[in-house]
Each structure stands twice: as C-alpha cells, then as structure tokens.
TIVEX-894663 format. One record per residue (C-alpha): x, y, z. Coordinates in steps of 0.5 Angstrom, whole numbers, plus 500, padded with zeros to 3 digits. Each point is the difference from the previous one (the first is absolute). Layout:
BEGIN
@X=X | Y=Y | Z=Z
...
// end
This chain:
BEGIN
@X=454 | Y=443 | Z=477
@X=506 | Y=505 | Z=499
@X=503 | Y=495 | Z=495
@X=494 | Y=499 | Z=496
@X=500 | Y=508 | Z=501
@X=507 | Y=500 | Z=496
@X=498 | Y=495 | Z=495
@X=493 | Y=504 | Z=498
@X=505 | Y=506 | Z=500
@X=504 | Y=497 | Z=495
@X=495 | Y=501 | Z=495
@X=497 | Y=506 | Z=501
@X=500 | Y=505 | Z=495
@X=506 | Y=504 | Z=503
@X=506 | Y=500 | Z=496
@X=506 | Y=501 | Z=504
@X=504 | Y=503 | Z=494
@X=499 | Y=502 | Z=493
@X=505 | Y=500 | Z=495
@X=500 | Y=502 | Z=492
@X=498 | Y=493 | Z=495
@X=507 | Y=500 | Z=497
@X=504 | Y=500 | Z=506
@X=495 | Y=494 | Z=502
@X=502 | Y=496 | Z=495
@X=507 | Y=502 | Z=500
@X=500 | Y=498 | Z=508
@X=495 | Y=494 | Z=499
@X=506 | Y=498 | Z=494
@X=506 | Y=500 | Z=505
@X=496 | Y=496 | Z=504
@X=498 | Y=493 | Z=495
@X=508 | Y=501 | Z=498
@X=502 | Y=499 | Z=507
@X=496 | Y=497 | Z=504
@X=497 | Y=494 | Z=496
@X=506 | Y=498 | Z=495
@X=506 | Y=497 | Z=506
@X=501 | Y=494 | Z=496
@X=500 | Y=504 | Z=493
@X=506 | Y=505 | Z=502
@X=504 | Y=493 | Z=504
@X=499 | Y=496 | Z=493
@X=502 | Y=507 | Z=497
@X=506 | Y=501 | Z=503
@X=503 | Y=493 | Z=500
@X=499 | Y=499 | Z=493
@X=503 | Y=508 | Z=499
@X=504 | Y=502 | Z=506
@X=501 | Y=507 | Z=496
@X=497 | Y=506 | Z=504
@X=500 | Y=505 | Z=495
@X=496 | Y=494 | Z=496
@X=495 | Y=499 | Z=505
@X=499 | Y=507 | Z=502
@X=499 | Y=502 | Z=493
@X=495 | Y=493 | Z=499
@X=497 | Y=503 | Z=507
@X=498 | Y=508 | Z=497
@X=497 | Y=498 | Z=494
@X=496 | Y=494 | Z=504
@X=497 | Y=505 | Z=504
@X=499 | Y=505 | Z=495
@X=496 | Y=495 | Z=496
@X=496 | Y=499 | Z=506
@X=499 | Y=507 | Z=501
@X=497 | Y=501 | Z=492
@X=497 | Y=493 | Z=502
@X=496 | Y=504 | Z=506
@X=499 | Y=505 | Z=496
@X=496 | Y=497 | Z=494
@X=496 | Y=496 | Z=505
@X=499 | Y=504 | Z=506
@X=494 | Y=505 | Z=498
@X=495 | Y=504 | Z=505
@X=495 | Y=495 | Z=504
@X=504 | Y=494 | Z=498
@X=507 | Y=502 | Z=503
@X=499 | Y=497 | Z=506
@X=497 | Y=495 | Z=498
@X=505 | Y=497 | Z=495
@X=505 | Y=502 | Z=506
@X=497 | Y=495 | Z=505
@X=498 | Y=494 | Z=495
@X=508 | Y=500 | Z=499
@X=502 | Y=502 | Z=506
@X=497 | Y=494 | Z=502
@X=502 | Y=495 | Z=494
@X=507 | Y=503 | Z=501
@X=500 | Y=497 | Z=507
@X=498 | Y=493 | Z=498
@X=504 | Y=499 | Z=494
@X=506 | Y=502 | Z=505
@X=498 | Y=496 | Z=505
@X=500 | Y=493 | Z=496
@X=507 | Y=503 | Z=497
@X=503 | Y=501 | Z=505
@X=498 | Y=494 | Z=505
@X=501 | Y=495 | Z=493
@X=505 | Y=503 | Z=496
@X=495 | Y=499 | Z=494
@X=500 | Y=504 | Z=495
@X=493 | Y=502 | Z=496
@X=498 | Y=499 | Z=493
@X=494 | Y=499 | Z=496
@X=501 | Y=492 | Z=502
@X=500 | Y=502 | Z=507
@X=493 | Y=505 | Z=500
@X=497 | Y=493 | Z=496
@X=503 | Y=496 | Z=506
@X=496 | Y=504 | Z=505
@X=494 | Y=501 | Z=496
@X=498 | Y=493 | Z=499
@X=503 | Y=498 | Z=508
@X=494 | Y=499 | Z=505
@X=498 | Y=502 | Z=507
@X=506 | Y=494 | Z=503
@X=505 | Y=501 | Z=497
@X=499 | Y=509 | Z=501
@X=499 | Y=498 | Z=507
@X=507 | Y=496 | Z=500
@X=503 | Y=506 | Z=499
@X=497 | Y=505 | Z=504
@X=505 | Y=501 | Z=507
@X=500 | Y=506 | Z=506
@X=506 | Y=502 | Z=496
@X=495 | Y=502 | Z=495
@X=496 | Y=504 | Z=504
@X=506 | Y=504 | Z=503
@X=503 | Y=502 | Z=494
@X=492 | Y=502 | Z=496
@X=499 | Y=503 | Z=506
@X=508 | Y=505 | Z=498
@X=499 | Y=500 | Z=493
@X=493 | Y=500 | Z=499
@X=495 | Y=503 | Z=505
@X=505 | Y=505 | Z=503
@X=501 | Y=503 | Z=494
@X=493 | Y=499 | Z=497
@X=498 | Y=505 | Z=507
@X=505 | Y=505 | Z=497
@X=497 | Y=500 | Z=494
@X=493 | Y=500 | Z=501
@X=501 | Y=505 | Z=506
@X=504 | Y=505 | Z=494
@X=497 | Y=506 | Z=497
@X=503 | Y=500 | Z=493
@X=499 | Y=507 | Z=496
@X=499 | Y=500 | Z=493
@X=499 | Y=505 | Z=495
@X=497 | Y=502 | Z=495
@X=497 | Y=495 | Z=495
@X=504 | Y=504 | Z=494
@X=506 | Y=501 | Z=505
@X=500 | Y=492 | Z=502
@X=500 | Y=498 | Z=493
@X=506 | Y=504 | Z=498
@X=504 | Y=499 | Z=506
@X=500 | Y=493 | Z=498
@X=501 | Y=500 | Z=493
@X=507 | Y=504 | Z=503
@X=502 | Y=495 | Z=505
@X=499 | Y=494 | Z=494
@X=504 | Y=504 | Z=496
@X=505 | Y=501 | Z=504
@X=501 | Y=493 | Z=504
@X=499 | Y=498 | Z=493
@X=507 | Y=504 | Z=497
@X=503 | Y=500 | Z=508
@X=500 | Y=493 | Z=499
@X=502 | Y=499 | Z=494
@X=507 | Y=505 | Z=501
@X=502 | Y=496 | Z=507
@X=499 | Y=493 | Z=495
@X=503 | Y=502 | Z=494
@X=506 | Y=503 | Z=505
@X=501 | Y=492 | Z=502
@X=496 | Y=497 | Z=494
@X=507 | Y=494 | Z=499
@X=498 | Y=500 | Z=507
@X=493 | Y=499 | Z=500
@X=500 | Y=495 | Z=494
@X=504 | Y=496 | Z=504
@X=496 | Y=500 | Z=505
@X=493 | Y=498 | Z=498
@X=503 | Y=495 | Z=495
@X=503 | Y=495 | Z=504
@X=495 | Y=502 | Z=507
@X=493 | Y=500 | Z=496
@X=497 | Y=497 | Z=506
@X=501 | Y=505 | Z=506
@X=495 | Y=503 | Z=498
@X=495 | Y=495 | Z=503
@X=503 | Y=502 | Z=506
@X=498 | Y=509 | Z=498
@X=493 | Y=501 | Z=504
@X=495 | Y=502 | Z=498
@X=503 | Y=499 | Z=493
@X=501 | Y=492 | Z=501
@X=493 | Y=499 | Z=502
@X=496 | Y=505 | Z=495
@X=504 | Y=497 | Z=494
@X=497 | Y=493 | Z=502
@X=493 | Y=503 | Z=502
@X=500 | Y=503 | Z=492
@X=503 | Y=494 | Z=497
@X=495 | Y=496 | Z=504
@X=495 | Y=504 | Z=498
@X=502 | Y=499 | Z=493
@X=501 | Y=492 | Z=500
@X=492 | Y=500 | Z=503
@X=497 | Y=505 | Z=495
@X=503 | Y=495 | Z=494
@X=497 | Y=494 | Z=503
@X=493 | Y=503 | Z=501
@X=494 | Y=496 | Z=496
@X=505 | Y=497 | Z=496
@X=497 | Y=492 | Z=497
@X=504 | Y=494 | Z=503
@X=506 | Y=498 | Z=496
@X=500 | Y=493 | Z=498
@X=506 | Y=496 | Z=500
@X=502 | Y=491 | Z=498
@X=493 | Y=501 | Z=497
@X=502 | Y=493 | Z=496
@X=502 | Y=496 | Z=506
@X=499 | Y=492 | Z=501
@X=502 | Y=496 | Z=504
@X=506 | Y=495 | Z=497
@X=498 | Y=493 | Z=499
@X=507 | Y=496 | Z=504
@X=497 | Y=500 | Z=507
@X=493 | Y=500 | Z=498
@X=499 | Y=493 | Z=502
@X=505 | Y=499 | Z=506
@X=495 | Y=496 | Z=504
@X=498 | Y=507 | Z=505
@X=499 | Y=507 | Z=499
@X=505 | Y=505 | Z=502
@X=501 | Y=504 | Z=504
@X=505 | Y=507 | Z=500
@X=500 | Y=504 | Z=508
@X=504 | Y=507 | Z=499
@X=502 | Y=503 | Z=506
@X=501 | Y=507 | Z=499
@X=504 | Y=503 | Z=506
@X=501 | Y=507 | Z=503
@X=506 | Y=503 | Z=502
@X=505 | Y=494 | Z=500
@X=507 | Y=501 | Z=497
@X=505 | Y=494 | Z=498
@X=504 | Y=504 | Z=504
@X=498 | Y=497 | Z=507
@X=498 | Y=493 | Z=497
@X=505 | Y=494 | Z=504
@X=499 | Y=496 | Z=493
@X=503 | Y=505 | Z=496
@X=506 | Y=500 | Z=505
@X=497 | Y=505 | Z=505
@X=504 | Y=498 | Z=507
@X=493 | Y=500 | Z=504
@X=495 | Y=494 | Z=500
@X=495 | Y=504 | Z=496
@X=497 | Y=494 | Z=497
@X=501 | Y=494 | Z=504
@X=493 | Y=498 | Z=500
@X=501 | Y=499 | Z=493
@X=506 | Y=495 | Z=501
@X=496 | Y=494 | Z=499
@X=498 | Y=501 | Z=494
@X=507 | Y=502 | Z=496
@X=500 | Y=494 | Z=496
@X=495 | Y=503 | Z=496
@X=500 | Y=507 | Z=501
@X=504 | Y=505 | Z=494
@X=503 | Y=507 | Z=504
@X=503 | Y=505 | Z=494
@X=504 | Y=506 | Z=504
@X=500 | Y=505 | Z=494
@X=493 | Y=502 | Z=499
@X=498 | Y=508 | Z=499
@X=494 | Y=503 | Z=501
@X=496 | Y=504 | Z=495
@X=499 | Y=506 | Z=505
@X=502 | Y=502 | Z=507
@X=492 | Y=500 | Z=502
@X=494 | Y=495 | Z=500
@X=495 | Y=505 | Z=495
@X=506 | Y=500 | Z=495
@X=503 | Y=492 | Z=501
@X=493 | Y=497 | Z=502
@X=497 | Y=503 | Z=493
@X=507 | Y=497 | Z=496
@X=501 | Y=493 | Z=503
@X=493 | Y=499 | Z=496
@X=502 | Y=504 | Z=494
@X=502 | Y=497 | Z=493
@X=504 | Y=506 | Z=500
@X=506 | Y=500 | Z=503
@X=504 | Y=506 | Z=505
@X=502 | Y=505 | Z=494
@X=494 | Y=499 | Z=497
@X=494 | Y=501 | Z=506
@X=496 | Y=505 | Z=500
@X=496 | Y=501 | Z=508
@X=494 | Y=503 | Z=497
@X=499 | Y=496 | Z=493
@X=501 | Y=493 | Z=505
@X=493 | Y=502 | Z=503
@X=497 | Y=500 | Z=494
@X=504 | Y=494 | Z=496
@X=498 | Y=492 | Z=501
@X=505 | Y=496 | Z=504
@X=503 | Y=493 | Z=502
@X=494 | Y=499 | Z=504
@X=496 | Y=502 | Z=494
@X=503 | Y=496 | Z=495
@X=501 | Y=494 | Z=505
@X=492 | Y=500 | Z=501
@X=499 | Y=500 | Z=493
@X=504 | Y=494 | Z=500
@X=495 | Y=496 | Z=503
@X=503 | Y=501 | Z=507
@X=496 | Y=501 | Z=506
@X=505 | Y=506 | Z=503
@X=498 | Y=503 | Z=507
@X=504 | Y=505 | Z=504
@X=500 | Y=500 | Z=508
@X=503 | Y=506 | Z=503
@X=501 | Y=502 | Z=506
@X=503 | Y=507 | Z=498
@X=493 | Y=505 | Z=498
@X=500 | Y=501 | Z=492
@X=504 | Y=497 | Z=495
@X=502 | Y=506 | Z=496
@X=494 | Y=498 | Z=495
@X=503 | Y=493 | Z=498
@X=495 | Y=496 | Z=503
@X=494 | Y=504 | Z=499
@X=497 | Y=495 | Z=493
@X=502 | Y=493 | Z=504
@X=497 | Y=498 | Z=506
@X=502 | Y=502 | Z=506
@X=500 | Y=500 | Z=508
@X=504 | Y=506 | Z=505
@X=500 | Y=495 | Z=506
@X=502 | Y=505 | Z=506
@X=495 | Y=504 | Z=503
@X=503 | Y=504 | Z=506
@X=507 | Y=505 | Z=501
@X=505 | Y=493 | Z=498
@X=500 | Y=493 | Z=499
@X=505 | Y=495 | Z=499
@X=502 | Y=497 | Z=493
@X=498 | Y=493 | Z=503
@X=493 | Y=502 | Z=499
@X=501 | Y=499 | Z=492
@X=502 | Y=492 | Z=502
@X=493 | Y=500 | Z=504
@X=495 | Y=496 | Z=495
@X=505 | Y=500 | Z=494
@X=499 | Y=492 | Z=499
@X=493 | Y=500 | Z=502
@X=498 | Y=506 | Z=494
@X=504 | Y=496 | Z=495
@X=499 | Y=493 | Z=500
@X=491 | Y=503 | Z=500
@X=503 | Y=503 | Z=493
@X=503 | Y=493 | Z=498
@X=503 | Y=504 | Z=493
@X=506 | Y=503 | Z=498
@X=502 | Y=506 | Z=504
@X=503 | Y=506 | Z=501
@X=501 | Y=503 | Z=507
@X=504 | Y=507 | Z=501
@X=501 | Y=501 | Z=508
@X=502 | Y=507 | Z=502
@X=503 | Y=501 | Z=506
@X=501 | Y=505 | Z=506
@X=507 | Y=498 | Z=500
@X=506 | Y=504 | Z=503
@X=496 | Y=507 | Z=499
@X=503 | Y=505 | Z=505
@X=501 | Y=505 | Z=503
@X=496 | Y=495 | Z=505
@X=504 | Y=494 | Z=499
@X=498 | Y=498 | Z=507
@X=493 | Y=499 | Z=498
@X=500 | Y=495 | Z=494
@X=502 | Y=494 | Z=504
@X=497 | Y=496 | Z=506
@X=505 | Y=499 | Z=506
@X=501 | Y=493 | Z=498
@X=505 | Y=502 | Z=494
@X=503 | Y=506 | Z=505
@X=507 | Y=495 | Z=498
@X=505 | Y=507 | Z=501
@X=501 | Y=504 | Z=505
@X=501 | Y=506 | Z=502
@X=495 | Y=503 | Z=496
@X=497 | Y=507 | Z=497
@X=493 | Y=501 | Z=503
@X=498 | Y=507 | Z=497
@X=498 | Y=503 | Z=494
@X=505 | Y=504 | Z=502
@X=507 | Y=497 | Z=497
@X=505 | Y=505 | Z=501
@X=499 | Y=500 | Z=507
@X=502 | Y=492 | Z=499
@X=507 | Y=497 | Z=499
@X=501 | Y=498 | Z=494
@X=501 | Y=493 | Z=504
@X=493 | Y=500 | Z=503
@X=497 | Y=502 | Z=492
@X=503 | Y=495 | Z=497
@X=498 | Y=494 | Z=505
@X=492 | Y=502 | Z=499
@X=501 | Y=501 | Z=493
@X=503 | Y=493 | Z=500
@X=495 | Y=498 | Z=504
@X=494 | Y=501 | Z=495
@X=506 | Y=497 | Z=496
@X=498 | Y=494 | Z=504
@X=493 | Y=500 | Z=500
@X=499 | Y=500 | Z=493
@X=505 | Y=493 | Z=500
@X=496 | Y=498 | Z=505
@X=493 | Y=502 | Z=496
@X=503 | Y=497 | Z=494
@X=502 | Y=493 | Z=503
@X=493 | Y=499 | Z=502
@X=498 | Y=501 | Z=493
@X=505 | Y=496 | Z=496
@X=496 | Y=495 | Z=505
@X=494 | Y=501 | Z=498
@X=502 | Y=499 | Z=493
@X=504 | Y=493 | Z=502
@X=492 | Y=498 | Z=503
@X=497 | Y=502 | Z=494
@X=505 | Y=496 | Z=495
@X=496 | Y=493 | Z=499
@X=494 | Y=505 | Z=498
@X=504 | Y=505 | Z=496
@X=507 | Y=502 | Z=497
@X=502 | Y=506 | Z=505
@X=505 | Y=506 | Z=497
@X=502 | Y=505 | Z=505
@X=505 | Y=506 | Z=498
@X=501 | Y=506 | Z=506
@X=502 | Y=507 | Z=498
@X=500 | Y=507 | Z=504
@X=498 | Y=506 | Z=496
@X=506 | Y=504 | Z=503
@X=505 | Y=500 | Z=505
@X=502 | Y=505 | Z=506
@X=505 | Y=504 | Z=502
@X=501 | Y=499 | Z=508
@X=505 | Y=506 | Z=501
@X=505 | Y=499 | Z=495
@X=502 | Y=507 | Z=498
@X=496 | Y=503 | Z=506
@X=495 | Y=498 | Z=495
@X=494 | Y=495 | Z=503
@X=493 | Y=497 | Z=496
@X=500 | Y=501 | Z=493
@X=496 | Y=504 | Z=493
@X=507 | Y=503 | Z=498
@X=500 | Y=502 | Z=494
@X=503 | Y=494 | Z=496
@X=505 | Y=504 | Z=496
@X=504 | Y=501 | Z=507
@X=496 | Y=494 | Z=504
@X=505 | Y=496 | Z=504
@X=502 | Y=493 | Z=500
@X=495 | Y=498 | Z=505
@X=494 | Y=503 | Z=497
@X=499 | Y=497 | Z=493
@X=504 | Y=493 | Z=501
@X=495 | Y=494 | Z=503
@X=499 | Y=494 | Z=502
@X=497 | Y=495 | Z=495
@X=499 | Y=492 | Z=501
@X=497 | Y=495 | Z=497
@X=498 | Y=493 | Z=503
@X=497 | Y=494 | Z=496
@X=501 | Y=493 | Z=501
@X=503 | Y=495 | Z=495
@X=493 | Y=497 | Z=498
@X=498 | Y=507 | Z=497
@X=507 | Y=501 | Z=497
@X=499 | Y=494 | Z=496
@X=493 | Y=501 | Z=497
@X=501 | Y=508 | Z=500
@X=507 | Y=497 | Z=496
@X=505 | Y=504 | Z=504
@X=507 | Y=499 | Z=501
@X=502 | Y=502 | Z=508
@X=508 | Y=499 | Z=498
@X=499 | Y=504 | Z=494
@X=496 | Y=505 | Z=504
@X=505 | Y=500 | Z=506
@X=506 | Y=503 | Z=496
@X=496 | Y=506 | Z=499
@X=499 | Y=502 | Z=507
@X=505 | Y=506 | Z=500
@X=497 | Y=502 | Z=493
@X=498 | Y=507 | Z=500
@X=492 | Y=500 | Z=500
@X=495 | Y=506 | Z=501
@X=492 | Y=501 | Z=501
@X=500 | Y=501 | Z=492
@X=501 | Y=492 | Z=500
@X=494 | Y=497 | Z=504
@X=494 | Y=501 | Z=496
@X=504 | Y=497 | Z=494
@X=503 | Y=495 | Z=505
@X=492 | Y=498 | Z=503
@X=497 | Y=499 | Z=492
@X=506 | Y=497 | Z=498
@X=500 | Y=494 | Z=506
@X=492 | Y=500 | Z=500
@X=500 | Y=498 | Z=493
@X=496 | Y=506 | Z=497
@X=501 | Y=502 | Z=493
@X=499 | Y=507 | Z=498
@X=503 | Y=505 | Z=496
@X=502 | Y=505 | Z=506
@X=505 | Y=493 | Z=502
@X=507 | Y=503 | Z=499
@X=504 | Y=493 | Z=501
@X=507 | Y=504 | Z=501
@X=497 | Y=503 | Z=507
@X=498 | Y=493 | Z=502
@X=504 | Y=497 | Z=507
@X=498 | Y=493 | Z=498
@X=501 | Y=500 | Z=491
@X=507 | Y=497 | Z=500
@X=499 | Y=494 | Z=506
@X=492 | Y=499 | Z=497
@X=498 | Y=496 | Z=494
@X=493 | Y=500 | Z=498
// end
C-alpha cells in the first residue's frame, strides 16, 4: 500500500518547486543538449577534435534550443510540449545508441511503414532501464515543476529579446570561426542526423511534406504501349519468371562471392547454372525506399518515395503485358508495389520462416498453366533478431548472437547468426531452384535473387542498416544477386551463358533490374532502356 501511496503522490497537485518560464526553458535546453546528443558530440569531435570549435558549436546549439523553447513552449502547453519531447528524445537516443544508426527522413519512413514483429524485435530490457532514466524520471520532474509566467504582454517581448539576441549571439560567435564552420558543415553535412531532436524533427517536417504531396494524386501510368516480342511466343510452353527479393543480405557474406564461410553450400549442386555477380548497389540502405525502386523505371538518382506510391511499376507493366504476376510475401506490405496485382501475405503469426513461400508454389502455378510472373518477398536476414529467422536445421555457425541486443554480443557470435540467415536463404533458394527443375517439362523456368540492402554487423561500431546513403557503408548497399537458368531456356530465351559470365564482375545497381526483367521477358515498351538491360549484349531477339 505505501508504494501505491507514493506512485498516487506523484500526481498530486503538489509542486515541489517553482521556477520562472525563461529559465525553464534554459534548464530544459542544457538538458536535450546533454543527455540525448553522446553520439553527436563523439561524432563531433572525432571528426573536429578542436575545443574551442566544438565548445563554440555547443553555445550556439543551446542557444538556438533556448529560442527553440521559447517560441514553442507557451502557458498550458509548456508542459505538454516538454514531456512529449522528453519522451521522443529518450526513444531516438535509445536505437542511436544501441544501433549507431543515424536518423534521417528515410529512417522516419522505415519506421512508419514497420509492423508490430519487427517493433518487437527491437524492444529489450535495456529499453525499458534507460526510457526509464531519460524519459519518465525527468517527465515526473517536469510534470511536478510550477513554471511561472508573465504577463501576456511581458511574455510575448521577453521572447521577442531572447530571439534577437540568440539570433545576434549566434551570429557573432560563428562569424568569429565563420572559415572554421564553413568547413565544418561542408565536408560533415550528415552529422547532423546525429543532433536530437533536430535529427528527427527535420525528417517528421520533410515526411510530412513528401505525404501532403502525394494526397488524392491520379495514378501514373508508365509502358502504356507494352507487348510481348514475337521470338518466344511459340517456344512450345508458357514461361515462367520467379523474382526473389530477399532481405537484409549483403554480397559480403556470400561464399560465392569468395566469403570464407559456406554461406551458400546448399546451392553447390546447381553452380553449373547459376550467375553470381559481386558488385551490385542497392537503391537505398532501407526496404521503404529500395523495395519501391527495385520495381521503378527510374533509376536511384532519380527516385522519388512519394511519387513511387502514385506511379505504375514492373509489376504494372508486366501485367499489361499479358503475364499472370502474383506476389507472395512473407513480410507484411509491399510498400504499395503490389497493391493492382494479385496478391497472398502467407504469415499469420509473430514469424515465419522463408520456407513458407516454396509451399504450394508449383501446385498454384501448373492450376494457372500460362506465362507468369512471380515476386517472393522475404523475411530474409532482418535483424536485430537474427536468431528468429531460421529454423534449427540452418544453425550451420556457432557460437552465436541470441538477443536483439547486439552490443552485448561478440562481433564473432553477430556474424555467425547473421551468416546463419545467410544459410537458410541458400537453403530456401536450393528448394525453389527444385521446384522449378520439377515444373520444367510444363513451363521455361527463370530465377534471378536479389536483396534489397545490405547490413552493417559492427563495422565501425555501426550495426543493422538505413544509413544515409551518401555516408552508407560498403556493407549496406553492395548485394548479393544471382541468377539460375538452365540450358534449355538459354537457348529458346537465346542467351549466351559465356557471354554473360565475363560480366560478373561488372558493376550493376538496382537501376538495371526493371530493364533487365523486360528485356529478357520479351516485352516491347517505350519505358525499355536497352542500356540498363544485364542480359542485351549476350541476348538475340
């Protein structure tokens, strides 16, 4: 009873102490500077080990919290404003912290489109101890706080001076280093994403925008005129054409791209027909802007989240074809690219196991008996939780990581349940290259895999991935891709194996996939770019 006593007392109406609103905000300033923004002020002086540069940076940084604060905080909504960022503050920090990861719009997208798995993946005791530190205790403080205003008329100048004089402090203490500064931001642009809350309220504002622009928009039609080429029509069976997008992979940790473990053992037996290409970049570091873009007509540079989600697709323009194109997923959504073909999300609990987009896979297709197009999306190597996405059966490399809490894992015991998924997804991918050698007396069966970012496993103290992708590591936007196809669709699709085989170590991005796939499908459509298409040069139509 007397601890319920205590918690009740807490939100009595008793203050335990007062002070004036200008010096709340100051106090409340010093404390977002200095509790949430470790990372920041690491990233700061690694990169600027000057400290009379960086205590410059820190002034004017808390002076613009200070005027911050007092243009936002007003009577009845102080408190309010206070503990809502208290509590954002405490989260941002927690993933920073524990992750490395820097935050960005892209990462605000990435966690606006998750679901309720991969949020519980993250969530750890840890958690709890430090929201508990950074967010509730100080919330208490605040909440149990009597801040004093004054007048309105008074309130309204105060702020007014303090604007102006943060704004001419400021400006005096950076021209006084002004080389200096100029420098700084323009050779350190994305340390700024480490700066809370500035990192996060910048990607909710650019967010917001991209959304409002996207709202009641009409669908953009693209490859309008597209038809399928005469030279395989009548090759004798329909054709069908299984792209498996996987998660999470990077060609780093791929034994066919030279990796030292035996990631891809499972796929061995079939290496006669398989093409393995090493240097493939992704269009982002995160599934809400890659997944989008593997299936654009644009190309990286030019790809845009928010217009993706009102503008056609592969999938689109495949269809209009005249293929039947189904997706299976067993991650929930597909970022919008699915949502005008059929469509199954096979996973009805907390997680499956890739193996359950093979099931039934041969039976729907031979039922269809016609060209087909069929996207597998899968769980693939999504972390923190490695450890969740493969059965015991692919547990190849031990010891290993078994929490979502990396940093309390040895970069050995990361990289081994990583290459585990690694495992699995071979595994997974032997069986379908199975099931299409099973179907091959009933249809011409092509497979092409590829991830739609990579991973970062501790390099750098940096782990998972959704790094900005002008400072994104190796590991997080180069992918596996492989392709297998046996001899007999070689020579009706008129490809040339060789030829093909002495551009492995050609440099490709997702930019070439939606090219390559109509290219090879025999689709004629003035949305076809022959100068993105892998296949062209070693293919006559």
């Amino acid at each position: 009873m007397r601890f319920f006593s205590k918690i009740s007392s807490l939100f009595a109406k008793d203050f335990w102490w007062q002070m004036k609103s200008y010096k709340f905000n100051a106090i409340f300033s010093l404390f977002i500077l200095f509790a949430y923004n470790k990372i920041f002020f690491e990233k700061l002086w690694e990169v600027y080990p000057s400290s009379i540069f960086v205590s410059m940076l820190t002034l004017v940084l808390f002076l613009l919290l200070n005027a911050a604060c007092a243009i936002l905080f007003w009577p009845k909504i102080t408190k309010f404003l206070a503990i809502l960022f208290t509590m954002l503050n405490a989260s941002v920090f927690y993933f920073m912290f524990v992750y490395h990861v820097a935050i960005d719009k892209v990462m605000l997208m990435n966690v606006l489109e998750t679901d309720a798995q991969e949020v519980a993946g993250l969530l750890s005791w840890g958690m709890l101890w430090m929201f508990l530190g950074l967010a509730v205790v100080p919330s208490i403080l605040i909440y149990k706080t009597k801040i004093i205003f004054a007048t309105p008329k008074k309130m309204v100048l105060q702020k007014i001076a303090l604007i102006l004089g943060v704004f001419v402090i400021s400006v005096a203490i950076i021209g006084m280093g002004y080389k200096e500064t100029a420098q700084f931001l323009r050779n350190n642009k994305p340390i700024k994403y480490l700066l809370v809350p500035v990192n996060y309220v910048s990607a909710v504002i650019s967010v917001s925008k991209k959304k409002l622009k996207t709202r009641h928009h009409e669908l953009v039609k693209i490859g309008e005129d597209a038809s399928l080429l005469p030279y395989w029509k009548n090759n004798g069976k329909p054709n069908l054409f299984v792209f498996v997008v996987g998660e999470t992979a990077r060609a780093a940790n791929f034994s066919l791209n030279g990796y030292n473990q035996q990631t891809n053992e499972p796929l061995q037996p079939f290496m006669k027909d398989m093409l393995s290409y090493k240097k493939v970049y992704s269009c982002g570091t995160s599934t809400a802007i890659s997944l989008p873009c593997i299936f654009s007509a644009d190309g990286r540079d030019d790809f845009d989240k928010s217009e993706s989600e009102y503008t056609e697709n592969l999938l689109d323009v495949v269809q209009r074809a005249g293929y039947k194109v189904w997706w299976r997923g067993n991650v929930t959504g597909c970022k919008g690219i699915c949502s005008r073909v059929e469509t199954q999300m096979l996973c009805d609990k907390d997680t499956c196991f890739d193996e359950i987009l093979n099931q039934g896979l041969n039976e729907r297709v031979l039922k269809e008996n016609k060209d087909m197009f069929v996207v597998l999306h899968q769980l693939g190597s999504h972390g923190p939780t490695y450890y969740k996405r493969y059965p015991e059966s692919a547990e190849k490399f031990k010891p290993n990581c078994e929490t979502e809490r990396l940093d309390k894992c040895s970069r050995e015991e990361i990289v081994n349940v990583y290459d585990n998924t690694i495992y699995y997804t071979s595994q997974n991918l032997a069986d379908l290259i199975k099931q299409l050698q099973a179907l091959q007396d009933k249809y011409n069966t092509f497979m092409l895999y590829v991830s739609d970012h990579g991973e970062s496993l501790g390099e750098n103290n940096i782990y998972l991935h959704a790094a900005p992708y002008m400072v994104a590591p190796e590991e997080q936007i180069n992918v596996p891709m492989l392709m297998w196809f046996d001899d007999e669709f070689a020579n009706k699709f008129h490809l040339d194996r060789k030829c093909l085989k002495t551009k492995l170590e050609n440099e490709y991005s997702h930019d070439n996939l939606f090219h390559s796939f109509l290219g090879l499908m025999g689709i004629k459509t003035s949305a076809y770019d022959a100068k993105l298409d892998i296949f062209n040069q070693c293919q006559q139509k």
